[in-house]
N, CA, C and O atoms as a Maestro MAE file, in Angstrom:
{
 s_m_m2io_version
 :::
 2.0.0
}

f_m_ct {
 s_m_title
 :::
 protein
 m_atom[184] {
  # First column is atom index #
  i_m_mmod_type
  r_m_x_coord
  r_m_y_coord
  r_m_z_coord
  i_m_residue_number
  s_m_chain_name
  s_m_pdb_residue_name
  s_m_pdb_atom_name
  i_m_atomic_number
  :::
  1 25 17.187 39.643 -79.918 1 A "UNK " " N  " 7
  2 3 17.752 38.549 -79.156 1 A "UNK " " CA " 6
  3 2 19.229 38.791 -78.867 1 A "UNK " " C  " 6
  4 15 19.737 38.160 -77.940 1 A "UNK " " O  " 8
  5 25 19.887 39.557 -79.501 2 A "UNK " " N  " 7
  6 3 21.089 39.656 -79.482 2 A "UNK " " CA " 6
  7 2 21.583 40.541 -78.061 2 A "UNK " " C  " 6
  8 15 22.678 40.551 -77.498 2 A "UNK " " O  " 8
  9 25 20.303 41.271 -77.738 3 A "UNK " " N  " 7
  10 3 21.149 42.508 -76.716 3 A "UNK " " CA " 6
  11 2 20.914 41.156 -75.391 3 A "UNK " " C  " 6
  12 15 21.519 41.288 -74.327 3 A "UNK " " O  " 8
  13 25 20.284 40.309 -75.550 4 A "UNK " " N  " 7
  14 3 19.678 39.292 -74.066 4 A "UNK " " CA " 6
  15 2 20.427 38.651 -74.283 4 A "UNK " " C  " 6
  16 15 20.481 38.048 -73.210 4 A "UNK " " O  " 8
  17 25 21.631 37.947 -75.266 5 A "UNK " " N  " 7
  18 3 22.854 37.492 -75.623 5 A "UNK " " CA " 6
  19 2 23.985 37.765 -75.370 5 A "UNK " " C  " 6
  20 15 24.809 36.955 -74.947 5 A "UNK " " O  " 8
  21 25 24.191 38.941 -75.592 6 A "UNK " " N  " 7
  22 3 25.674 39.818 -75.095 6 A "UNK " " CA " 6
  23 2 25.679 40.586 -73.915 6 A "UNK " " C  " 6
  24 15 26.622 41.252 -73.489 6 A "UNK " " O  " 8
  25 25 23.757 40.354 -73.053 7 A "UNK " " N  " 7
  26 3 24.198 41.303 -71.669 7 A "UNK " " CA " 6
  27 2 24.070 42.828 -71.709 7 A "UNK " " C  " 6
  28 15 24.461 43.623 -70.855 7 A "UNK " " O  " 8
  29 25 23.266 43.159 -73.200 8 A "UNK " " N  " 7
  30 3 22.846 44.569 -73.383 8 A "UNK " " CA " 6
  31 2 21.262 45.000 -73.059 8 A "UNK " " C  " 6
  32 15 20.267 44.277 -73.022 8 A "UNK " " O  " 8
  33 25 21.365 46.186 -72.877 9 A "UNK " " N  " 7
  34 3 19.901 46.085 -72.999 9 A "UNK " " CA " 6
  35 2 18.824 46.794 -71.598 9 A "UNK " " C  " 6
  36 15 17.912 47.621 -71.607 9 A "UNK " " O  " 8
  37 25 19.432 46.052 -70.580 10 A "UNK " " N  " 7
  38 3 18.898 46.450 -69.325 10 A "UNK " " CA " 6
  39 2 19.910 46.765 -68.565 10 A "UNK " " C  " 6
  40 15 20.833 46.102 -68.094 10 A "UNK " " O  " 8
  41 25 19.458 48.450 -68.478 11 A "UNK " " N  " 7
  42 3 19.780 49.107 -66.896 11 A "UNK " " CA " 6
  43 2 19.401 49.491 -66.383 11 A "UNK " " C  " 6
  44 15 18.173 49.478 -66.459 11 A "UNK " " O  " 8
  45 25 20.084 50.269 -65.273 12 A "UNK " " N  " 7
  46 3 19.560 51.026 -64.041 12 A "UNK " " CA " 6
  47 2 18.914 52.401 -64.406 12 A "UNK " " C  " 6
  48 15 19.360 52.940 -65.419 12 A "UNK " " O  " 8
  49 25 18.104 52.925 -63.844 13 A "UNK " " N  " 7
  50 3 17.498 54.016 -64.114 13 A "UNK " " CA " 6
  51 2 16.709 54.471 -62.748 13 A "UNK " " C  " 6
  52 15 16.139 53.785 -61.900 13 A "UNK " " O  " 8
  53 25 16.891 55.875 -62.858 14 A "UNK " " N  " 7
  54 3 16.238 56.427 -61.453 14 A "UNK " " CA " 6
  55 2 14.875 57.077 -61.391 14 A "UNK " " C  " 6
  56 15 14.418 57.738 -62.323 14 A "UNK " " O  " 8
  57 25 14.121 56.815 -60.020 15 A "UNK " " N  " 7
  58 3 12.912 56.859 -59.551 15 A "UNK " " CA " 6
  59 2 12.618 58.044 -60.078 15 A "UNK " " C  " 6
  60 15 11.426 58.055 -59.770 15 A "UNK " " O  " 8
  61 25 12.827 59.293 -60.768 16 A "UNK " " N  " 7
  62 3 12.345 60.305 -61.917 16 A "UNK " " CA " 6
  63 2 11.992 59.455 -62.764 16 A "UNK " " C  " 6
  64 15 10.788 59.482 -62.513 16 A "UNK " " O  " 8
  65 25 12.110 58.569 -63.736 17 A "UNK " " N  " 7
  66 3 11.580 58.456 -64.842 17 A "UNK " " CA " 6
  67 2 10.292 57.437 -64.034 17 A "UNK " " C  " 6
  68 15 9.061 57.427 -64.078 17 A "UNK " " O  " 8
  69 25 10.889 56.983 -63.624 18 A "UNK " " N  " 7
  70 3 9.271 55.872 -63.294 18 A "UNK " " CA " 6
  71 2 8.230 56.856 -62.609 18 A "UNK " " C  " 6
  72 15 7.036 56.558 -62.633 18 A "UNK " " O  " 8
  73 25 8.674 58.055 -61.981 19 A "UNK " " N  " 7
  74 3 7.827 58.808 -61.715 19 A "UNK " " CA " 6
  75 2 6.653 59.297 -62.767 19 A "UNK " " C  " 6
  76 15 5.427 59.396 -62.721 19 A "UNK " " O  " 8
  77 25 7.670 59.546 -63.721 20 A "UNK " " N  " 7
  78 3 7.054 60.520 -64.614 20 A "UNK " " CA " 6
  79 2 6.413 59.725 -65.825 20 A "UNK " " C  " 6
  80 15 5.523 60.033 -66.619 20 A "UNK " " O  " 8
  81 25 7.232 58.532 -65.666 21 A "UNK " " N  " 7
  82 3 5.782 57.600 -66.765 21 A "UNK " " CA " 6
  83 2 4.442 56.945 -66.314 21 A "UNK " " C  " 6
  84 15 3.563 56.518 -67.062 21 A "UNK " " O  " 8
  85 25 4.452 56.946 -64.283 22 A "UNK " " N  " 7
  86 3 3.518 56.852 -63.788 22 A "UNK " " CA " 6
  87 2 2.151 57.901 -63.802 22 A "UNK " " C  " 6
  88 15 0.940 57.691 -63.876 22 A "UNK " " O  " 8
  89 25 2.974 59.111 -63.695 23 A "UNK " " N  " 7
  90 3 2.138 60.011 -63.881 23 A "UNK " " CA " 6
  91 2 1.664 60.704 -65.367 23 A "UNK " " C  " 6
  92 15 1.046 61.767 -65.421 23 A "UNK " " O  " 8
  93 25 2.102 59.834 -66.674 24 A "UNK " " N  " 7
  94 3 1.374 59.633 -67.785 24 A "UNK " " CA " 6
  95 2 0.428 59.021 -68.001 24 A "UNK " " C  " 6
  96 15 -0.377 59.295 -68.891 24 A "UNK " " O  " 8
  97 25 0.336 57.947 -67.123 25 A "UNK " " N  " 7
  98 3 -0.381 56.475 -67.153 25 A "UNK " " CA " 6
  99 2 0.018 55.486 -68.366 25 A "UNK " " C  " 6
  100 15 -0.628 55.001 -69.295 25 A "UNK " " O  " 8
  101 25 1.453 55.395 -67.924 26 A "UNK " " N  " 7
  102 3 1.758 54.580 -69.005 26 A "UNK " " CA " 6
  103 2 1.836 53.042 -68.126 26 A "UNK " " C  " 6
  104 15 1.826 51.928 -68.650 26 A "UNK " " O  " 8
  105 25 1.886 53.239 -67.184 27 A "UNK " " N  " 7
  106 3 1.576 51.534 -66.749 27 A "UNK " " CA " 6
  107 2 0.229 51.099 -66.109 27 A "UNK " " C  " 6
  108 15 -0.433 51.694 -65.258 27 A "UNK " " O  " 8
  109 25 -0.079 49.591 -66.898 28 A "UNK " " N  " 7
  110 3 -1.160 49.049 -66.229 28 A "UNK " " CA " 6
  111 2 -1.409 48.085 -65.115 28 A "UNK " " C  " 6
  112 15 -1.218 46.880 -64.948 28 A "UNK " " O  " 8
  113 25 -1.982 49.212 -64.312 29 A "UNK " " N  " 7
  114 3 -2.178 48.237 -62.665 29 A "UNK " " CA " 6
  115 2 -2.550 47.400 -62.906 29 A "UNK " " C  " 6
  116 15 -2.041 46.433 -62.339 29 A "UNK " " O  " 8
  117 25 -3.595 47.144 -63.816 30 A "UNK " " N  " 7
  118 3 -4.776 45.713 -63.720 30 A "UNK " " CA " 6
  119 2 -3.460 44.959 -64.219 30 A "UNK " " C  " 6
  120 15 -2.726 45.705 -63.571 30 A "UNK " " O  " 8
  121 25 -2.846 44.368 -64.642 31 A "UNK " " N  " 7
  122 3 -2.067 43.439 -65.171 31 A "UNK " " CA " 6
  123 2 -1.300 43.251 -63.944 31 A "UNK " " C  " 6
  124 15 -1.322 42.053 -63.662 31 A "UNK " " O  " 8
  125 25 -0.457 44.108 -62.871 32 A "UNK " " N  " 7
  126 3 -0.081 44.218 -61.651 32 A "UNK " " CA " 6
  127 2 -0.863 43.187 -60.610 32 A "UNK " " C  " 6
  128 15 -0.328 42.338 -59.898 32 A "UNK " " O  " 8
  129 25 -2.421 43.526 -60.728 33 A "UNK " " N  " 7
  130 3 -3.085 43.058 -59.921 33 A "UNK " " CA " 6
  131 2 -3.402 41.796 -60.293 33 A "UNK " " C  " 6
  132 15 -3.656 41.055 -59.343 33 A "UNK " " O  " 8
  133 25 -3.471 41.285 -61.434 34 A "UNK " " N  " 7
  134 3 -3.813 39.965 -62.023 34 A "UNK " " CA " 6
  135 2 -2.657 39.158 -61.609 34 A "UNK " " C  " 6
  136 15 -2.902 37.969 -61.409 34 A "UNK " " O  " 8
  137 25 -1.766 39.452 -61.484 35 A "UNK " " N  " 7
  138 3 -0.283 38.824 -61.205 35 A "UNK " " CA " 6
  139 2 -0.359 38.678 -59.787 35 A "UNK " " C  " 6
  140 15 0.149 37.582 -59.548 35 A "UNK " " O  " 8
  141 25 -0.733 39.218 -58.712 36 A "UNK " " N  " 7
  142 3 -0.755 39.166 -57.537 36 A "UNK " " CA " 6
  143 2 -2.246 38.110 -57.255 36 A "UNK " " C  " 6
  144 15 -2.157 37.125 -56.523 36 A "UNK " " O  " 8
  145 25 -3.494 38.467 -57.905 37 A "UNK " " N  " 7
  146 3 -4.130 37.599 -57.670 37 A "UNK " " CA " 6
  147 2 -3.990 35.901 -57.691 37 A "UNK " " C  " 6
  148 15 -4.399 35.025 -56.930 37 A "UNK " " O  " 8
  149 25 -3.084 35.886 -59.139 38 A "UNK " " N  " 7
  150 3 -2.264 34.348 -59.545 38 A "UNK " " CA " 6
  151 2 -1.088 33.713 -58.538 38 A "UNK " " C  " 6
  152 15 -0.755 32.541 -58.712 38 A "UNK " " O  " 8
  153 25 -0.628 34.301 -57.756 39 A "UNK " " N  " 7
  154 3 1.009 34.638 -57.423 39 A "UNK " " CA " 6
  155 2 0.848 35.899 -56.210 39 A "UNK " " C  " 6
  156 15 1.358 37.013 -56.330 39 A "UNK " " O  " 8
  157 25 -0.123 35.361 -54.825 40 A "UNK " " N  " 7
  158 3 0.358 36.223 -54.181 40 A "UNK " " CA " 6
  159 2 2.001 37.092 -53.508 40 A "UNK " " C  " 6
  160 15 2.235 38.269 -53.234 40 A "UNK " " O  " 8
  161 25 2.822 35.880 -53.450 41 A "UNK " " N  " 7
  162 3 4.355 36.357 -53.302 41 A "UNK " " CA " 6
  163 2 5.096 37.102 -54.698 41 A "UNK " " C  " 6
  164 15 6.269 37.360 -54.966 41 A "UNK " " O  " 8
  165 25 3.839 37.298 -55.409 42 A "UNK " " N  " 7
  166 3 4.816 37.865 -56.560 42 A "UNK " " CA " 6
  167 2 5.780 38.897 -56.333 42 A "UNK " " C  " 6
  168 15 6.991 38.873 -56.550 42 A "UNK " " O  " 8
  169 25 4.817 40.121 -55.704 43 A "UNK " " N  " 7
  170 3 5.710 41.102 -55.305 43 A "UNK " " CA " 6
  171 2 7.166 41.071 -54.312 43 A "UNK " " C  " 6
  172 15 7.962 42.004 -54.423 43 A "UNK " " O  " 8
  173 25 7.339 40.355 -53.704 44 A "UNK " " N  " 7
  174 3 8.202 39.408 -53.307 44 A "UNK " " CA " 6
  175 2 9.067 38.689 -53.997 44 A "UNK " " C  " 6
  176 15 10.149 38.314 -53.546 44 A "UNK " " O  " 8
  177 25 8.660 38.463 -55.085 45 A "UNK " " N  " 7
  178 3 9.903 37.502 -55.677 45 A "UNK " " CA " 6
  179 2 10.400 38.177 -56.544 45 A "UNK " " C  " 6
  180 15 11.476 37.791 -56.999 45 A "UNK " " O  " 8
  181 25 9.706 39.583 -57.142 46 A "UNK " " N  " 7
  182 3 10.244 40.781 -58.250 46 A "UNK " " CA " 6
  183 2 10.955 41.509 -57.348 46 A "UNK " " C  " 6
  184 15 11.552 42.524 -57.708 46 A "UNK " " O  " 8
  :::
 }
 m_bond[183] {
  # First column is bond index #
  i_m_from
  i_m_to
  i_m_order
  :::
  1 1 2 1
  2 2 3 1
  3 3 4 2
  4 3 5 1
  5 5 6 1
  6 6 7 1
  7 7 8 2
  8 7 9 1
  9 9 10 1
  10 10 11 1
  11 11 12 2
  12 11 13 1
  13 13 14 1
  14 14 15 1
  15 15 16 2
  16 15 17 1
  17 17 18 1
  18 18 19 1
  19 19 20 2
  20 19 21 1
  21 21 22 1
  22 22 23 1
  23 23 24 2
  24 23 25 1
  25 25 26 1
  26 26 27 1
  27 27 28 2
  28 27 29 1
  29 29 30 1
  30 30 31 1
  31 31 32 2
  32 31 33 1
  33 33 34 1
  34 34 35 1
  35 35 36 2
  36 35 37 1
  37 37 38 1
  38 38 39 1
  39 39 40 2
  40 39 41 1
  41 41 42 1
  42 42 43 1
  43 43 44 2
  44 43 45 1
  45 45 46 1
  46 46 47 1
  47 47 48 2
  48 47 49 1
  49 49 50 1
  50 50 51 1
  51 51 52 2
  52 51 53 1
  53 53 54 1
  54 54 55 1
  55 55 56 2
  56 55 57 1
  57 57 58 1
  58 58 59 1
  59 59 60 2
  60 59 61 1
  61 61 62 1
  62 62 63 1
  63 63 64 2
  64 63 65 1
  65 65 66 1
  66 66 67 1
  67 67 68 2
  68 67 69 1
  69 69 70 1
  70 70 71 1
  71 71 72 2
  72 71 73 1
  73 73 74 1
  74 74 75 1
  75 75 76 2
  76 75 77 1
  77 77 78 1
  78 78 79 1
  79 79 80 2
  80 79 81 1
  81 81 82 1
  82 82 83 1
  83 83 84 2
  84 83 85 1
  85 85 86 1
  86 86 87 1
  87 87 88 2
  88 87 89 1
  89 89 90 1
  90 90 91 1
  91 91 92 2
  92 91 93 1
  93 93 94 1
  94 94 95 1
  95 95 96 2
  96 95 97 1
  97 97 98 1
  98 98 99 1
  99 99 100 2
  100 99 101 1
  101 101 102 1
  102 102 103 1
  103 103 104 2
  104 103 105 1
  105 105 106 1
  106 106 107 1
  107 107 108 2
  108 107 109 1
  109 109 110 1
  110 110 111 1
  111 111 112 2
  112 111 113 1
  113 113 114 1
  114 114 115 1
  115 115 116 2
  116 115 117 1
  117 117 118 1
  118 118 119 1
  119 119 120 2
  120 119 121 1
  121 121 122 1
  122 122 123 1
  123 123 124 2
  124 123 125 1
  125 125 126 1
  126 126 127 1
  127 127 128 2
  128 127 129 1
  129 129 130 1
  130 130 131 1
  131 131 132 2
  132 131 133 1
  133 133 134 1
  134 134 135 1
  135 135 136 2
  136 135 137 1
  137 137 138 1
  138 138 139 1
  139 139 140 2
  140 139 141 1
  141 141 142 1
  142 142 143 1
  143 143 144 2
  144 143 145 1
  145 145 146 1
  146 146 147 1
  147 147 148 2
  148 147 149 1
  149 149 150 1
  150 150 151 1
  151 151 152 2
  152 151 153 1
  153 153 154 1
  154 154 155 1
  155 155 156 2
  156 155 157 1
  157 157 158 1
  158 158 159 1
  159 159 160 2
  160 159 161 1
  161 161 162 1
  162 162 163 1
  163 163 164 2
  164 163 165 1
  165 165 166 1
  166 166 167 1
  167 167 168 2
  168 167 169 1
  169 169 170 1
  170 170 171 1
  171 171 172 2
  172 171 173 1
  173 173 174 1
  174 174 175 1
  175 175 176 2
  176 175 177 1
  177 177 178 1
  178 178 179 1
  179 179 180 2
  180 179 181 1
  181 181 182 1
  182 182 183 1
  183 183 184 2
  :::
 }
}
């Protein structure tokens, strides 16, 4: 809780790494798609 307190925590990072954890399969579409089914403007509002 502390780093979401002081503003630590989240940064920027470049389209290499999301590349390369996509092509691990470290993220799950179905959860992507469940969110869009609930919340078509989701992608839109992220």
């Amino acid at each position: 809780m502390t780093l979401f307190t002081e503003g630590k925590g989240a940064t920027n990072a470049g389209i290499e790494g999301l590349v390369q954890k996509f092509e691990n399969n470290e993220f799950d579409l179905v959860a992507i798609g469940r969110a869009l089914l609930v919340d078509p403007e989701w992608a839109t509002k992220i």
